[in-house]
KEZA-253607 format. One record per residue (C-alpha): residue in one letter; x, y, z. Coordinates in steps of 0.05 Angstrom, whole numbers. Layout:
BEGIN
REC  code    east   north      up
REC     a       X       Y       Z
...
***
This chain:
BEGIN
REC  code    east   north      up
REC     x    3408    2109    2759
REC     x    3347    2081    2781
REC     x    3338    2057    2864
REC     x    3296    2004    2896
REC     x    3259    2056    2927
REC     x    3179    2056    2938
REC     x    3157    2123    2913
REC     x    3092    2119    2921
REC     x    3109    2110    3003
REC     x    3107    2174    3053
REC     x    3104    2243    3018
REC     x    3123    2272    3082
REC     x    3132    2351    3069
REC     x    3181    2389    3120
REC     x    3161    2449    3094
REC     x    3089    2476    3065
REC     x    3100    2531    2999
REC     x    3066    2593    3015
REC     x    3056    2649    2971
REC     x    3111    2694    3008
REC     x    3140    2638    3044
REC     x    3159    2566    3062
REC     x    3130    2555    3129
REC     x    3169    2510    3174
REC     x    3118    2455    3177
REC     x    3115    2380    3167
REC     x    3056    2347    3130
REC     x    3043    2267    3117
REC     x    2989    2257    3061
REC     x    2923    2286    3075
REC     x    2850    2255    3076
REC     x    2783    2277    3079
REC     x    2747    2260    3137
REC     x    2670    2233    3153
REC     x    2674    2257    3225
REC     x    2654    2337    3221
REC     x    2650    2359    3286
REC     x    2658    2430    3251
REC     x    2592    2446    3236
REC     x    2565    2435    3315
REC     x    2589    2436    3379
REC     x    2543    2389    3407
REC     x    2583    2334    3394
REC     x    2586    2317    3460
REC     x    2597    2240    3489
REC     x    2609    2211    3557
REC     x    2685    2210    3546
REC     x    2694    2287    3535
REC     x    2691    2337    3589
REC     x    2634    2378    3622
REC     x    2624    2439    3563
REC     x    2585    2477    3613
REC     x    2619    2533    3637
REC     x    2644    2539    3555
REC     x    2564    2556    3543
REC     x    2562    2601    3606
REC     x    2622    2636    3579
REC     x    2592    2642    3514
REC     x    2529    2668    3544
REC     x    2561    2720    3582
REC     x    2597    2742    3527
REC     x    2529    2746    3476
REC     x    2490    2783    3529
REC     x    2542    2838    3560
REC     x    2608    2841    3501
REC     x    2590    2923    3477
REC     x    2603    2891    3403
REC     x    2574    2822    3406
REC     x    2538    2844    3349
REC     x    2605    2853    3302
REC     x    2622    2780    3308
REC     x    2586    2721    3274
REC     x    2574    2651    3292
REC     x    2625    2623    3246
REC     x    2682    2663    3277
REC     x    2659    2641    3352
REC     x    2661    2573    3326
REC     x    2725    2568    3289
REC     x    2758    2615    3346
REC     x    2734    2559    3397
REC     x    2765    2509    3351
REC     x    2827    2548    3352
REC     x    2838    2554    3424
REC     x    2831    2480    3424
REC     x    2885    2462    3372
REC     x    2930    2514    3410
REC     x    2918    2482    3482
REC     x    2967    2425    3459
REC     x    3016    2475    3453
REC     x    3051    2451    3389
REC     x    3061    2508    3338
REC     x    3061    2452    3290
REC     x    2988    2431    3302
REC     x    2942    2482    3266
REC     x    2873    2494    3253
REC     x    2853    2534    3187
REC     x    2787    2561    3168
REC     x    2758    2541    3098
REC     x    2793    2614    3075
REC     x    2859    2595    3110
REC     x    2856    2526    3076
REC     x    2840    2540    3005
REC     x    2895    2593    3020
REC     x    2943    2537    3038
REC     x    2931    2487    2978
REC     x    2935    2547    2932
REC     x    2995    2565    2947
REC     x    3027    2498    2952
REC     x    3020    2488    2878
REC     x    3075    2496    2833
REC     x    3142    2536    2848
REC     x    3126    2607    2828
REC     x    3112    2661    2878
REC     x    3101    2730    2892
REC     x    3119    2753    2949
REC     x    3171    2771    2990
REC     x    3212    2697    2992
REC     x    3226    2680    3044
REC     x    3210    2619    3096
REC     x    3169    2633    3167
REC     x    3172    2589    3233
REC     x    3163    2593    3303
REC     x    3214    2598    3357
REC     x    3204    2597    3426
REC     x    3130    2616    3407
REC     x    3141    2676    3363
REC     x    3145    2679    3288
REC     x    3208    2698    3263
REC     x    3243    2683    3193
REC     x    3276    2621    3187
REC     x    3304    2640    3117
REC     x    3306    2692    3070
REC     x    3310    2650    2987
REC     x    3363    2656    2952
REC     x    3357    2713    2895
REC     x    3293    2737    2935
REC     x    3274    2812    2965
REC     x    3279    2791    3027
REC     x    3346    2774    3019
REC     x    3364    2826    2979
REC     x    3331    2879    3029
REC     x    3372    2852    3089
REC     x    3327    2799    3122
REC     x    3369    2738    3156
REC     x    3363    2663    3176
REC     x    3323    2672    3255
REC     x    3295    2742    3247
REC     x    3238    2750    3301
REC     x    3180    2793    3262
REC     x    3156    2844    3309
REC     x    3110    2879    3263
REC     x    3083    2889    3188
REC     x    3064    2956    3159
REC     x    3067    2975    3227
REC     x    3019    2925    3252
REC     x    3044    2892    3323
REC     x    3062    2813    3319
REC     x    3061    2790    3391
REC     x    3090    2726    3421
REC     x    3031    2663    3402
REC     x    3010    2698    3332
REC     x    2977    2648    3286
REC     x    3031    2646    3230
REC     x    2971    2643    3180
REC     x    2956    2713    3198
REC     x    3021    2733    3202
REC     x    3026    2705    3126
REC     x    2963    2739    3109
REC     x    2992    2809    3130
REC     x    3056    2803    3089
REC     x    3038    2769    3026
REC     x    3021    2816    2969
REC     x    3030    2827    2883
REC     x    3086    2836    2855
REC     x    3119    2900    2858
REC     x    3073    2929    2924
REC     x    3118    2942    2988
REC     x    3112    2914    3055
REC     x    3161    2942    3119
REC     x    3179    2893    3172
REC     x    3202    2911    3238
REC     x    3245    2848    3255
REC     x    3300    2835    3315
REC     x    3368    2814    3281
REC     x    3389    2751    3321
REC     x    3445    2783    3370
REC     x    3427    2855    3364
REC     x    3395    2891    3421
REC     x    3357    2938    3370
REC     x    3303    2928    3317
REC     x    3305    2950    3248
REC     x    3245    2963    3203
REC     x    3268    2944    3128
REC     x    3219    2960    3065
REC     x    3212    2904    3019
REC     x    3184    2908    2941
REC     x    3154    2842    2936
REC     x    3164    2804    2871
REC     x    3162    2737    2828
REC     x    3196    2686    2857
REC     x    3209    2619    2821
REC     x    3263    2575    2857
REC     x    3295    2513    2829
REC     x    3295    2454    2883
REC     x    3375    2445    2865
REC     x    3429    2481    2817
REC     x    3498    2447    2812
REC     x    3562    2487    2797
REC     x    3638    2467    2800
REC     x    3679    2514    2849
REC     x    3761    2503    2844
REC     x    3742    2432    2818
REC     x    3696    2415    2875
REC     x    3627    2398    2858
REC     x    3572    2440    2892
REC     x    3509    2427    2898
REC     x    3455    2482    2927
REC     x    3402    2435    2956
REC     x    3347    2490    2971
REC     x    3305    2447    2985
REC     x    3260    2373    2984
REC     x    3203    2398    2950
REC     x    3187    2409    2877
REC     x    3120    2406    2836
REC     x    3132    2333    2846
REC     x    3167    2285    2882
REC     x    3180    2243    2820
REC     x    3200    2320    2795
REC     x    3251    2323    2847
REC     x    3281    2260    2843
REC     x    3283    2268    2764
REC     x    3326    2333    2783
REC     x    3363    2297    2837
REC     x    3392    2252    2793
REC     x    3409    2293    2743
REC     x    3449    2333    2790
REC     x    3493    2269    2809
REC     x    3503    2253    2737
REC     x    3530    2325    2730
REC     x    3586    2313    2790
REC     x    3595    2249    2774
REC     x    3604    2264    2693
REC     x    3655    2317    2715
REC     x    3700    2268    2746
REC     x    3716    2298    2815
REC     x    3720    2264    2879
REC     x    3702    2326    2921
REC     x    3631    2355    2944
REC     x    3597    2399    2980
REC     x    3524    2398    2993
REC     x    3503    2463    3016
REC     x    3435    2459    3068
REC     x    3435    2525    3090
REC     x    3372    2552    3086
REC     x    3337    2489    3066
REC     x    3278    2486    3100
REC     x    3259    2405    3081
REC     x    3198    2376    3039
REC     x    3183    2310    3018
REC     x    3212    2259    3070
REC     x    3228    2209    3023
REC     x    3276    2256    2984
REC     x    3321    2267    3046
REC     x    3321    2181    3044
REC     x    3334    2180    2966
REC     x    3395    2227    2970
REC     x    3427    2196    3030
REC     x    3422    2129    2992
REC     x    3470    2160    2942
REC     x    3523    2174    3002
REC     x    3517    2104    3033
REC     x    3544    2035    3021
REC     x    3487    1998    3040
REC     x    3438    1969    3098
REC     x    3453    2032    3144
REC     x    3397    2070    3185
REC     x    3376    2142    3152
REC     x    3319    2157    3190
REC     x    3270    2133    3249
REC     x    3202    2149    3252
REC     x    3160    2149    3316
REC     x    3091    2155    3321
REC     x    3046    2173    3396
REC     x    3043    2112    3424
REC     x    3125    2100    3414
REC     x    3124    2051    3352
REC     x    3184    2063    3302
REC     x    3202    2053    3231
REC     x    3268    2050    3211
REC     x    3290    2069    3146
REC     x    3354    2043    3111
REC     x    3399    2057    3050
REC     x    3376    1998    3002
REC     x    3447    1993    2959
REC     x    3512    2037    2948
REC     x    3500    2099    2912
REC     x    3534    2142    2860
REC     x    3575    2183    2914
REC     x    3605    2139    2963
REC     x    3667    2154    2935
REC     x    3677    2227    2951
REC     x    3693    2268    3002
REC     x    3636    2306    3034
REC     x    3623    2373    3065
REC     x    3555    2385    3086
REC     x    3540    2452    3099
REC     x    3478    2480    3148
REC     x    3448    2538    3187
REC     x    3391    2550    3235
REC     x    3353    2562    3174
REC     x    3363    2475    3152
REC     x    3309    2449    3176
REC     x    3257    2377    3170
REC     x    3286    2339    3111
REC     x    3357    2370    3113
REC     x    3363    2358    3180
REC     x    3350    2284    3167
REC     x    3394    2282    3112
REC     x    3453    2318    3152
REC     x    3448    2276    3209
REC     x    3455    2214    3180
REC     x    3513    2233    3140
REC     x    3546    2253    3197
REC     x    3523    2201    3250
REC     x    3554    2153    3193
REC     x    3617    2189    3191
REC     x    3611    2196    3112
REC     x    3610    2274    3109
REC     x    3645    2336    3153
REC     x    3586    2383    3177
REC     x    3604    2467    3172
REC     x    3570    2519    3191
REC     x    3516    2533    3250
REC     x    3459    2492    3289
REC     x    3404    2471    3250
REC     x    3329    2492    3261
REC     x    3314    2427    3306
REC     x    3252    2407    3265
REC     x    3236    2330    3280
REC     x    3164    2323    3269
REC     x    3112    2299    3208
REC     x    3037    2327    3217
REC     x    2976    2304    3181
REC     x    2920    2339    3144
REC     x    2853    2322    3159
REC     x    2801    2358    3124
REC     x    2731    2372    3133
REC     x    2665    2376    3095
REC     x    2651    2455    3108
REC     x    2731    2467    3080
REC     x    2765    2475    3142
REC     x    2828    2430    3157
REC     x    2865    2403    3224
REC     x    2940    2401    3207
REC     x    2962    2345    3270
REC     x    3036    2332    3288
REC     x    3025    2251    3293
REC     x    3109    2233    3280
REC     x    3169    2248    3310
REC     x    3236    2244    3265
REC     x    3297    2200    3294
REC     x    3366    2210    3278
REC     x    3397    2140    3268
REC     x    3419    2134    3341
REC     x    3346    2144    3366
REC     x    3353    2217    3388
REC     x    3296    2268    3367
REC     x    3313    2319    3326
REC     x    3284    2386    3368
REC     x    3299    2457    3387
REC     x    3345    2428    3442
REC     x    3375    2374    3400
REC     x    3390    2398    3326
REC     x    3449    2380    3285
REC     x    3517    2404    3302
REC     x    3572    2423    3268
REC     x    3641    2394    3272
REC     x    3667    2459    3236
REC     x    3621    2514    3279
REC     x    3634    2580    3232
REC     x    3585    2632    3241
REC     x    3554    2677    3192
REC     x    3555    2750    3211
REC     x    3516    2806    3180
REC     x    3567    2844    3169
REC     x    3596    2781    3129
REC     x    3531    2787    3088
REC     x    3539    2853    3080
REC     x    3598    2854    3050
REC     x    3593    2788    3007
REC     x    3638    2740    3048
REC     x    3629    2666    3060
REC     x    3671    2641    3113
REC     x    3627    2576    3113
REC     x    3638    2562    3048
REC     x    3714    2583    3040
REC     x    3713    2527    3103
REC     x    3695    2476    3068
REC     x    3737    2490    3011
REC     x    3791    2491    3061
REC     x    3775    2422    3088
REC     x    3774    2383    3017
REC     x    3828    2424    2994
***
């Protein structure tokens, strides 16, 4: 089945493929720069402010710090930079060195890991785990969905952490260990769980039949490509639709987004026609709408969509549409509340500036944030004693409801 659909349009990823994680950031295409401002701070006009108490600072520091000695130029300048980036207060808006950026695009290529699996974010300024993968060590050690990482190896994490570092101090080869002191969300204690890292490869989608109702695990809007994913997309409809059943559920949970125009593609295939999936917003309050161009290949079923707090950019769009439009029943728990794009600027010495510069809309013009995620109709929680002991109440709900 082939859709009117631009795919050459915004490859907006909700979520950027690390080598132990997916980090709960959103990315519009990148571009290389020819305004370096990296290599020299004296880039100073009329319109920016008075830099001279930075330079006293930074003179007080090179004549009287006991170890001024220990620190080069390049990490005064890129620490500078930092405290910039971080004055805007968004965790989405990062700076990374030329080692933190060829770190990034490494790791974004292809869907093989090693690591532990599993997806960091920030909440409320700290980094915590916003999913563990399916079939990963992390899950399989005991890490959940909103885990706040306290330390690694024993090695404090503290409240404003760059989540690069914090990346850098868990990933590892296959097969070496890593202990993470983490706070379960709702206990009062911490537990410190060893984790063997491993290989990780993780299909975007698998599709399986479950007492005749299709199911399709959406893990997530990313793939080597996005022609890739819709390729697999597809084939995944044809597989419900081939079987002949007029039941779904599309399981979100832990999905923590990708390519934008995958959460548009796969709502087309839920909608008649002409309806608002999506609004995007940029600083100075200009919006974008974008619609389902026909009926697709499952607006004859009945839906359950099922979510977490660890659904998040892209899965959030595609939940909240299906809901606003009254086309699917939402189970589970709040989503992450992940409504914004960022671009990548690079720069000539390797260094990159990854800028928030859109805001996500649900179709009635409300943000998607921390304080306004998607809801469940069906709220069922997800204990961890329910993990422990292999239950899934969300799922045996929505089995209930098309049942």
């Amino acid at each position: 089945m082939e859709k009117e659909r631009n795919l050459g349009t915004t490859k907006t990823l909700g979520m950027i493929v690390l080598a132990i994680c997916m980090l709960s950031i959103g990315y519009t295409a990148g571009k290389l720069t020819n305004f370096d401002p990296i290599n020299s701070l004296e880039n100073i006009t009329s319109n920016k402010p008075d830099l001279n108490l930075f330079w006293s600072v930074w003179d007080v520091m090179e004549s009287q710090f006991v170890n001024a000695e220990n620190v080069s130029i390049e990490d005064k300048k890129y620490g500078a930079i930092k405290g910039l980036v971080n004055s805007y207060d968004d965790s989405a808006t990062t700076f990374l060195t030329p080692e933190e950026t060829k770190s990034f695009q490494s790791s974004n290529e292809g869907k093989y890991f090693e690591g532990i699996g599993a997806e960091l974010g920030y909440e409320d300024g700290y980094v915590v785990i916003i999913t563990p993968l399916d079939g990963s060590p992390a899950k399989a050690a005991g890490i959940r969905p909103r885990d706040v990482i306290l330390s690694v190896d024993d090695e404090k994490v503290s409240k404003g952490d760059n989540i690069y570092t914090v990346v850098e101090m868990i990933r590892g080869k296959s097969g070496s260990k890593v202990t993470l002191e983490v706070l379960h969300k709702g206990d009062m204690g911490t537990a410190k769980i060893e984790i063997t890292r491993g290989e990780i490869t993780v299909p975007s989608m698998t599709v399986e039949f479950i007492e005749g109702i299709g199911y399709i695990d959406l893990a997530r809007f990313t793939d080597t490509t996005y022609l890739t994913w819709v390729n697999n997309w597809e084939q995944a409809v044809q597989k419900v639709t081939d079987n002949g059943t007029k039941k779904l559920i599309l399981d979100l949970r832990s999905n923590p987004g990708g390519f934008f125009d995958a959460a548009i593609y796969a709502a087309d295939d839920f909608l008649p026609g002409s309806e608002v999936i999506s609004i995007q917003e940029d600083g100075n309050g200009k919006r974008q709408e974008f619609k389902s161009k026909k009926g697709g290949a499952l607006t004859d079923m009945r839906i359950v969509v099922l979510v977490d707090g660890g659904s998040a950019s892209a899965s959030e769009i595609l939940a909240g549409a299906l809901k606003h439009h009254k086309v699917a029943k939402i189970v589970g728990e709040s989503t992450y509340g992940k409504g914004t794009a960022q671009s990548i600027e690079g720069f000539s010495d390797g260094s990159s500036l990854h800028v928030t510069v859109y805001k996500w809309l649900l179709p009635d013009g409300t943000w998607i944030n921390p304080e306004n995620p998607i809801t469940p109709e069906y709220k069922v929680e997800f204990s961890n004693e329910d993990f422990q002991a292999g239950r899934d109440p969300q799922l045996d709900k929505a089995i209930e409801l098309l049942k």
